[in-house]
C-alpha positions as CSV (number, residue, x, y, z in Angstrom):
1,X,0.0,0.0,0.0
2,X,1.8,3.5,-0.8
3,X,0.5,6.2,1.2
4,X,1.2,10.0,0.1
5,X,0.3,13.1,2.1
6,X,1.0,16.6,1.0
7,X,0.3,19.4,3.1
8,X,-0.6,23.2,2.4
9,X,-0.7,26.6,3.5
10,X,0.1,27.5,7.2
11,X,1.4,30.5,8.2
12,X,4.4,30.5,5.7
13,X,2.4,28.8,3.1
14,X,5.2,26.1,2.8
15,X,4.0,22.7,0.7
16,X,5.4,19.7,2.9
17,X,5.0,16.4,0.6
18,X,5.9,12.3,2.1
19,X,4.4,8.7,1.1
20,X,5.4,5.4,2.3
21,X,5.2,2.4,0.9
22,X,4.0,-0.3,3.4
23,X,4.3,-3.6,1.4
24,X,6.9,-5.6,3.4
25,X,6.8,-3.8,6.5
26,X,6.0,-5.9,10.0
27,X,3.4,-3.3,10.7
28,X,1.7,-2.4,7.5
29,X,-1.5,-4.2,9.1
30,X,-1.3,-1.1,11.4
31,X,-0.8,0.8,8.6
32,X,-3.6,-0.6,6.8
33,X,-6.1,0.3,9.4
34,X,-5.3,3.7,10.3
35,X,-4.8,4.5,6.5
36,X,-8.5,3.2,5.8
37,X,-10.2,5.0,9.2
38,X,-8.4,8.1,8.1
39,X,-10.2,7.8,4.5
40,X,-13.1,6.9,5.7
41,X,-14.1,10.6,6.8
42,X,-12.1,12.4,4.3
43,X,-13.9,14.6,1.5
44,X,-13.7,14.4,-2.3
45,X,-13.5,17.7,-2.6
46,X,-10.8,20.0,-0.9
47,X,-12.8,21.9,2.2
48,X,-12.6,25.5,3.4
49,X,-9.8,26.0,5.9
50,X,-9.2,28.4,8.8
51,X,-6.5,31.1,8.2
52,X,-2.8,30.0,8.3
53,X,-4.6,26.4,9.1
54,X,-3.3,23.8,7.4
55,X,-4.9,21.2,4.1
56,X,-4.3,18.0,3.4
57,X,-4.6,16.0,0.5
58,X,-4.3,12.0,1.7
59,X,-4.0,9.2,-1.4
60,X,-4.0,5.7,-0.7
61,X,-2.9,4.0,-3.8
62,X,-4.4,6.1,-6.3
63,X,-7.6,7.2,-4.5
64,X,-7.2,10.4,-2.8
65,X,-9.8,12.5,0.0
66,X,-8.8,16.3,1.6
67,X,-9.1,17.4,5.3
68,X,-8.0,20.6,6.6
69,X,-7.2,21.6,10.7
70,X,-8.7,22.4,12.6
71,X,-11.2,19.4,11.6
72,X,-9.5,16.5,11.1
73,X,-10.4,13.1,12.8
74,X,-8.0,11.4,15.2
75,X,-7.4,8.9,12.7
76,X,-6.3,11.6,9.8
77,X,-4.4,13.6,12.1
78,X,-2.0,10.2,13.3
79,X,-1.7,8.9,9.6
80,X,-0.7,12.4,8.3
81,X,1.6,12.9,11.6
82,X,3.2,9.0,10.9
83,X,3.5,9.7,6.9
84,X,4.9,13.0,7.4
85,X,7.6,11.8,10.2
86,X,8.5,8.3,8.6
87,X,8.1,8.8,4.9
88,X,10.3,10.4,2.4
């Protein structure tokens, strides 16, 4: 499963992009379930921010959903928190 997060605006308006690719990995179970939860409750379409908040775009392979702060579920905010610290 390759997971890609890219994340916009913020104060400095800085683009931050990672993905990992799970296939292989002792945990990608783990990564499995917090990757679908985190979908689950994301929107098609990108949604309307707070300023200097940040956006998300989350794609799971191929199929992609937008969240922005401050309304993301706790399952969005660990998957784009693990992706952004882990992947490259």
């Amino acid at each position: 499963m390759r997971i890609q997060v890219r994340r916009t605006g913020g104060f400095a308006g800085i683009e931050r992009h990672a993905e990992v690719e799970t296939s292989g990995r002792p945990d990608a179970r783990e990564w499995q379930a917090l990757a679908e939860a985190a979908m689950a409750d994301g929107r098609g379409t990108p949604p309307v921010g707070v300023p200097d908040g940040f956006s998300y775009q989350i794609t799971v392979d191929g199929k992609t959903v937008y969240c922005a702060d401050p309304r993301l579920t706790d399952a969005q905010s660990r998957l784009i928190s693990r992706v952004l610290k882990e992947g490259a």
